[in-house]
N, CA, C and O of each residue as an XYZ file, in Angstrom:
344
protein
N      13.558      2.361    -15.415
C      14.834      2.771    -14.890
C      14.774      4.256    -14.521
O      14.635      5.206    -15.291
N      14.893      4.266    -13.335
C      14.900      5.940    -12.761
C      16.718      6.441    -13.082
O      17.754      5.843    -12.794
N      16.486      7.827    -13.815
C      17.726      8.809    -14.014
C      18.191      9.387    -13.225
O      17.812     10.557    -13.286
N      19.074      9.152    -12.202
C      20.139     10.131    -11.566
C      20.748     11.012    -11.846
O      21.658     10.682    -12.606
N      20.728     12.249    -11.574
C      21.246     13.227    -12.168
C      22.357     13.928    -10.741
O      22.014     14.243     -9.601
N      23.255     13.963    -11.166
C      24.033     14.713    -10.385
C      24.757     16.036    -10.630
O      25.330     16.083    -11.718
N      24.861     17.137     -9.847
C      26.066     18.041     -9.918
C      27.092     18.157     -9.649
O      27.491     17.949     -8.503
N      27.864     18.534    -10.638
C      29.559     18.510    -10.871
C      29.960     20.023    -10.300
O      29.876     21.064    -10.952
N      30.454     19.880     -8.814
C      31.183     21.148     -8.014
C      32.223     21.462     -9.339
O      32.798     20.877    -10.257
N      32.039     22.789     -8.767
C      33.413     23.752     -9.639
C      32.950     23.391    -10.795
O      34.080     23.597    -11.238
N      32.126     22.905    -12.097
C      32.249     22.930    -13.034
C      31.295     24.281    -13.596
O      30.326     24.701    -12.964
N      31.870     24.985    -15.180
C      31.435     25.995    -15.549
C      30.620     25.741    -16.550
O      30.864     24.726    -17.203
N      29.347     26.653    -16.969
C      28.942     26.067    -18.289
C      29.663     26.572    -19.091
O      30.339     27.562    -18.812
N      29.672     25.975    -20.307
C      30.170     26.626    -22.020
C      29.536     28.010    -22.355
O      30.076     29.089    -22.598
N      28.236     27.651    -22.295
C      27.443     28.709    -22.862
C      27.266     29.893    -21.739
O      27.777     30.936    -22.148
N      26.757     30.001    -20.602
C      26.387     30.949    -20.242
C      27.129     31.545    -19.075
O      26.778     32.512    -18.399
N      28.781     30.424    -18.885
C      29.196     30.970    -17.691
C      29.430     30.890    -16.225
O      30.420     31.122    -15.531
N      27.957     30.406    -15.907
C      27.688     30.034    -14.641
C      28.925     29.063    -13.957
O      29.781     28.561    -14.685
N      28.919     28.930    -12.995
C      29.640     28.042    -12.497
C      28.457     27.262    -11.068
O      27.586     27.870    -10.445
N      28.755     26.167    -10.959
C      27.838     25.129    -10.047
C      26.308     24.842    -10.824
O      25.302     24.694    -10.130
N      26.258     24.792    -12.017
C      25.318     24.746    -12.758
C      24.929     23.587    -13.636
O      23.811     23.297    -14.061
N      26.448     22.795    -13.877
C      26.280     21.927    -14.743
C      25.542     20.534    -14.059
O      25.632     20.571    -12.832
N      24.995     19.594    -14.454
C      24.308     18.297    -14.100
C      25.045     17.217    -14.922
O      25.691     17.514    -15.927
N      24.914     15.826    -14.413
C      25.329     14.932    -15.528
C      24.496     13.811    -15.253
O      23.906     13.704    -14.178
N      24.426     13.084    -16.045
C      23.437     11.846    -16.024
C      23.697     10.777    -17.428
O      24.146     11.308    -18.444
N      23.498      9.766    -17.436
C      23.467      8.832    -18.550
C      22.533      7.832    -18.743
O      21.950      7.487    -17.715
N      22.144      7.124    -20.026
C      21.410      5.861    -19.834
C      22.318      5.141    -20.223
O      23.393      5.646    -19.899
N      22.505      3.704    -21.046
C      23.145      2.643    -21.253
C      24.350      2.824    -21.916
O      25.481      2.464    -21.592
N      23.818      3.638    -23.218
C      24.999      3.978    -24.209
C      25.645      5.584    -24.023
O      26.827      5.901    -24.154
N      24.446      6.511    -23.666
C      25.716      7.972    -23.605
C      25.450      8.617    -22.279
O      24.505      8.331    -21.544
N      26.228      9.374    -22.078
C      26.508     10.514    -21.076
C      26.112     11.656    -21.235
O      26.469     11.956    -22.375
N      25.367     12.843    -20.603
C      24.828     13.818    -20.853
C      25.328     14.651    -20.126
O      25.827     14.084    -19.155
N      25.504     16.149    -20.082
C      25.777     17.184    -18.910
C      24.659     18.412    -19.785
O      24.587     18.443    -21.014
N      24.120     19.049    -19.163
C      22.843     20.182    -18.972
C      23.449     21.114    -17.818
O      23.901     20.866    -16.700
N      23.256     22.381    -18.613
C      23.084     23.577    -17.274
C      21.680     23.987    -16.613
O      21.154     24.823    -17.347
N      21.223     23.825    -15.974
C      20.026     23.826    -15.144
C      19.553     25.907    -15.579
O      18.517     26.405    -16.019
N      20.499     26.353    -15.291
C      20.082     27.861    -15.735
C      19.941     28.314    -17.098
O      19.222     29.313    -17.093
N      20.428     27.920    -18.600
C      20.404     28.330    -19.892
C      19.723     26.906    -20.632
O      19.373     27.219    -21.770
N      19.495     25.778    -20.411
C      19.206     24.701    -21.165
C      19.906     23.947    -22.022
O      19.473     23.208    -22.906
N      21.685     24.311    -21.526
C      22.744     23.895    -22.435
C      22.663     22.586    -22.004
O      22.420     22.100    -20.900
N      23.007     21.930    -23.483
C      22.700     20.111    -23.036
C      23.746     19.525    -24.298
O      23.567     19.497    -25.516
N      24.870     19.089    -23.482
C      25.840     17.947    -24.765
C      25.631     16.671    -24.374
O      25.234     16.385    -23.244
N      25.806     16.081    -25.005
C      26.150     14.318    -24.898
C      27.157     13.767    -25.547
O      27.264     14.035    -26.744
N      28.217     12.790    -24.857
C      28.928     11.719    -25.676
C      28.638     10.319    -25.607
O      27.613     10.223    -24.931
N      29.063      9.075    -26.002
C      28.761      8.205    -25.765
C      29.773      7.601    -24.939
O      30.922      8.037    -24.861
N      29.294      6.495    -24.263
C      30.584      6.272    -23.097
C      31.384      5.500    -23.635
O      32.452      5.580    -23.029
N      31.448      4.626    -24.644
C      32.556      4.008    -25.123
C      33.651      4.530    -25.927
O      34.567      3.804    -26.314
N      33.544      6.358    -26.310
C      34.423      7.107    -26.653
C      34.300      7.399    -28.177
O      34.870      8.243    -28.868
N      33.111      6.159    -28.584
C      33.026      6.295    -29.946
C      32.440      7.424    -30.668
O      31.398      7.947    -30.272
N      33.094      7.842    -31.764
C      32.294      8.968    -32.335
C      30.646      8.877    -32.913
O      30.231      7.979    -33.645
N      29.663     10.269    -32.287
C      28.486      9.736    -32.421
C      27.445     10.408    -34.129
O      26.221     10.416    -34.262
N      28.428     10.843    -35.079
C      28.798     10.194    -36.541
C      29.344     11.006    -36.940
O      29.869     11.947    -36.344
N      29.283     10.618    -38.727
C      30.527     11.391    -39.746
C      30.696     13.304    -39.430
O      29.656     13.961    -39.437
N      31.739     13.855    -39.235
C      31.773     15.454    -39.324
C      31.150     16.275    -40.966
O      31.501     16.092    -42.131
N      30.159     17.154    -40.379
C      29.793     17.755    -41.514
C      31.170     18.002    -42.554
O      32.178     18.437    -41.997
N      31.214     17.828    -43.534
C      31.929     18.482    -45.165
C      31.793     20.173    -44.772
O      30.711     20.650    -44.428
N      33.109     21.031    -44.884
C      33.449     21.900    -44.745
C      34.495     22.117    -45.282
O      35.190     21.134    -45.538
N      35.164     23.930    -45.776
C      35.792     24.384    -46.326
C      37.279     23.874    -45.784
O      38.189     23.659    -46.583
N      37.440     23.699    -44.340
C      38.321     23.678    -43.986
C      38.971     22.087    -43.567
O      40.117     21.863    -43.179
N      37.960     21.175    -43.759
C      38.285     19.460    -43.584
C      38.066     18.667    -44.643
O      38.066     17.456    -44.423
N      37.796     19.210    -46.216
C      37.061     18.869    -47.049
C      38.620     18.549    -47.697
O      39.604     19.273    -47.542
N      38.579     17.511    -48.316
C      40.134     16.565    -48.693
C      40.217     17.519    -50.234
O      39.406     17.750    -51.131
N      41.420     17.841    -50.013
C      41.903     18.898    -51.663
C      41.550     17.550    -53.096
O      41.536     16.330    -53.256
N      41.341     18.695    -53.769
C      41.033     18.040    -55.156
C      42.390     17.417    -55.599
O      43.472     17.664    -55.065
N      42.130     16.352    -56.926
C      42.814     15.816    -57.247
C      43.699     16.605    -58.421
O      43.030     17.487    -58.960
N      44.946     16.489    -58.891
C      45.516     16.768    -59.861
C      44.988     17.627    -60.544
O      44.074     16.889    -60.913
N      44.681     18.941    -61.239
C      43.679     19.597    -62.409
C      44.022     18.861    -63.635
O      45.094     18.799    -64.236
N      43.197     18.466    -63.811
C      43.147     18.204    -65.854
C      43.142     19.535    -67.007
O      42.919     19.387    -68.209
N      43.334     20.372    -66.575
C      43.907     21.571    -67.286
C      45.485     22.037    -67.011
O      46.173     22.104    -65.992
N      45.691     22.291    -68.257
C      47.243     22.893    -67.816
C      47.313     24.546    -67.524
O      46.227     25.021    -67.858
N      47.661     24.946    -67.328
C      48.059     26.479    -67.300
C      48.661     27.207    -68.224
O      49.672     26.845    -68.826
N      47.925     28.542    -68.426
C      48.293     28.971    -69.605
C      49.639     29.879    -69.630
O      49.830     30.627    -68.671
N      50.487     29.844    -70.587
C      51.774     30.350    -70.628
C      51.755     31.585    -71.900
O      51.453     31.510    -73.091
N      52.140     32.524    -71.195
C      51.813     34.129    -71.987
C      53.594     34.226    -72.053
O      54.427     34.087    -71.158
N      53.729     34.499    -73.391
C      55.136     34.572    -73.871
C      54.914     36.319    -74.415
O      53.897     36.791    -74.923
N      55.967     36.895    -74.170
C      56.067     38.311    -75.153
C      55.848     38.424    -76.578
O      56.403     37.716    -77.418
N      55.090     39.262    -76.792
C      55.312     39.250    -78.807
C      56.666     39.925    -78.937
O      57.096     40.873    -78.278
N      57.396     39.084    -80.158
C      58.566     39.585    -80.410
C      58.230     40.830    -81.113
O      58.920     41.811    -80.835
N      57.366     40.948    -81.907
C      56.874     42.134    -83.120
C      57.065     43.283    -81.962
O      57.974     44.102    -82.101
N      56.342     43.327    -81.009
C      55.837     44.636    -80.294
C      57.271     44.654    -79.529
O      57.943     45.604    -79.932
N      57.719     44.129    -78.860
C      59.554     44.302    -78.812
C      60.182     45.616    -79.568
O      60.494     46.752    -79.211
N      60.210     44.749    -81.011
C      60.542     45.819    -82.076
C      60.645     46.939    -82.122
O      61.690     47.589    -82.095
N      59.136     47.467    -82.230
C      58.563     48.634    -82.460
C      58.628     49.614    -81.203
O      58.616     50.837    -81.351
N      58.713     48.869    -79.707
C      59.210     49.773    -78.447
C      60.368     50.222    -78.632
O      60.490     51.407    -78.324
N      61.824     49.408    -79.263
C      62.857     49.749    -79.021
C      63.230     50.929    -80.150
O      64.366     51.384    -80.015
N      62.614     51.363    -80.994
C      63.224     52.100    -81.935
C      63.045     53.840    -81.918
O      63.599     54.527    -82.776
């Protein structure tokens, strides 16, 4: 199977800027676009499906459950009360 590759007028790359640079092409299952000037190259798949799980990170990582510790509760000493007020 020979790859067709075509260019996408007016499109810009991500990375380096260019504009009339980008290419696109696919085989069965994904879609590709490459900038011919920097070697920028993404792919999706054409049925939209995600192509797998998102890395675990600080910011998508599901909050912990309930703490099994309680928190500690600091009450005044009455004694030292006392001895300030006199």
């Amino acid at each position: 199977m020979t790859v067709i590759k075509r260019f996408v007028a007016g499109a810009v790359c991500p990375r380096c800027g260019e504009m009339d640079t980008i290419r696109i092409y696919r085989n069965e299952i994904r879609e590709y676009r490459e900038c011919v000037k920097c070697d920028y190259v993404n792919g999706q798949n054409i049925d939209g499906s995600p192509d797998e799980a998102e890395l675990e990170t600080r910011v998508n990582k599901k909050p912990d459950p309930a703490p099994t510790s309680k928190p500690l509760m600091f009450v005044p000493n009455p004694a030292l009360k006392k001895k300030d007020s006199k």
